[in-house]
N, C-alpha and C positions, 0 to 999 in steps of 0.2 A: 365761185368756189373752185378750190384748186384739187387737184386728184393726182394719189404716187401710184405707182406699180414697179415693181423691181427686175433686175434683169440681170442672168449670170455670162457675165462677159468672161473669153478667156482670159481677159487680162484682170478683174476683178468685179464684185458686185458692183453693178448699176443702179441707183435709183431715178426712177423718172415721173418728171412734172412735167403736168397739164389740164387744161379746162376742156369742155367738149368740143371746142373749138382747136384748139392748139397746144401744138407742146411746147411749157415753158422753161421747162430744165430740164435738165440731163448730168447726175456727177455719178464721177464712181465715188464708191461710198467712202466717209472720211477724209477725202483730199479735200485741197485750202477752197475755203469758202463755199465747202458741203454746204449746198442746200439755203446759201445766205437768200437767195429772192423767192424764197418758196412763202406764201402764206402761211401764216400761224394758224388759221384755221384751214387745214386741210386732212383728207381721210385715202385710206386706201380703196381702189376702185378701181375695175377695168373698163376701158374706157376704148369706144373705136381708135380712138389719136392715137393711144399708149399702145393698141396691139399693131399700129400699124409702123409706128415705132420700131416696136422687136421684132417686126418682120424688117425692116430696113435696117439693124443693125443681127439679124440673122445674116443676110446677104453681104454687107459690110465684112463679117468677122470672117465670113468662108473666102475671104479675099479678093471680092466682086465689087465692081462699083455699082449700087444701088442705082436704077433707073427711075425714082423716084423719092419723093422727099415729104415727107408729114411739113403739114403748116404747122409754121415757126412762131412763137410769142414770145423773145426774147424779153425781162424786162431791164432797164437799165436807163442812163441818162441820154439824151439826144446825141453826143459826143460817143458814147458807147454804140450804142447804135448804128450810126455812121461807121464805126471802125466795124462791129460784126457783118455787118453788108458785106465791107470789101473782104473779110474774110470767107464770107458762100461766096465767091466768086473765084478763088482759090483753086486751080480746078486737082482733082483726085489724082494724087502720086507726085503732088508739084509741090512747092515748097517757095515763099517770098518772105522777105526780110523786115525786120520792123522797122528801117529804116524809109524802106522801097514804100511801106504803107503811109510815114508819115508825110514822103514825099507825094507822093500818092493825092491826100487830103491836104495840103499846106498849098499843093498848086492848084485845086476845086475851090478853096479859099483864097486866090489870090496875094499867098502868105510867101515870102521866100524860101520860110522852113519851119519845120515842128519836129517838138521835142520826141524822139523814138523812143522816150521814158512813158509819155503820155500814152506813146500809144499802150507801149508793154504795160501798163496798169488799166486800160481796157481790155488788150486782150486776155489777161490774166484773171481779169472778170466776166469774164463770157459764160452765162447758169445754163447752155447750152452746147455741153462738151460732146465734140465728134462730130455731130449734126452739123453745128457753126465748124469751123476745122481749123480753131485755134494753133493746134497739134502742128498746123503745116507754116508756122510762124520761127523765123530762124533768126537768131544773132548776124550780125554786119558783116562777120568771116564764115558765116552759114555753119556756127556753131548751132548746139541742140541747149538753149538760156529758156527757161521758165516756163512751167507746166505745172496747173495748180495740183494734175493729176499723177504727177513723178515725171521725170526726164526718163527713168524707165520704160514708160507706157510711151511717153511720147516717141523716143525712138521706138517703139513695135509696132504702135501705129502707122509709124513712116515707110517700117520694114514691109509692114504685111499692104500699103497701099502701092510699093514696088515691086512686089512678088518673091518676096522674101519674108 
């Protein structure tokens, strides 16, 4: 069973998924592909994962890097998954390319190279926004390219992980 609880971010409402075990998603409300891996049967409920949640994104919003991290239950394809890994690894205020990632995974495979399209349609699927840190994912010229949650948010995000 899956459980929401909502959360009023500066930058807009939040809603958040998870089981007692794990948080499974994270969108702000309305952006692309609100809520696409959310169970069809799920209820509102507060939940230890979900408050510990909005305390790690209490800490996040006032401009701090969170010393800890609620467990993560992203769902998604094995391919997806691999790409959300290397994104928690991203570290806070830092910012890699989607190229750098597909380079990244095409050499763990043994592969000359891989499509940085692929990856961008993974990480454009990430039901785990800001936790996973999509947001820190930049175009080739370290342009600001694709944010399911605005290129808006995504540069405030980047602002306020630089202290600005």
């Amino acid at each position: 069973m899956e459980y929401i609880a909502h959360y009023p971010s500066p930058l807009g409402d939040i809603t958040l998924a998870g089981t007692k075990e794990a948080v499974t998603g994270l969108w702000f409300d309305g952006q692309k592909y609100f809520k696409a891996s959310l169970s069809k049967t799920h209820t509102e409920q507060t939940l230890p994962v979900l408050e510990q949640t909005k305390r790690w994104l209490d800490c996040y919003f006032s401009g701090r890097e969170p010393n800890f991290m609620p467990p993560l239950e992203p769902k998604g394809t094995p391919f997806q998954r691999e790409v959300w890994a290397i994104l928690r690894r991203i570290p806070y205020g830092q910012t890699v390319t989607y190229k750098a990632i597909a380079e990244q995974i095409a050499a763990g495979r043994g592969l000359s190279s891989m499509s940085s399209q692929a990856i961008g349609g993974a990480v454009g699927r990430n039901p785990i926004s800001i936790l996973i840190p999509c947001h820190r994912v930049l175009g080739s010229t370290g342009s600001l390219t694709g944010y399911a949650g605005g290129l808006e948010r995504k540069a405030a995000l980047l602002r306020l992980e630089n202290g600005g």
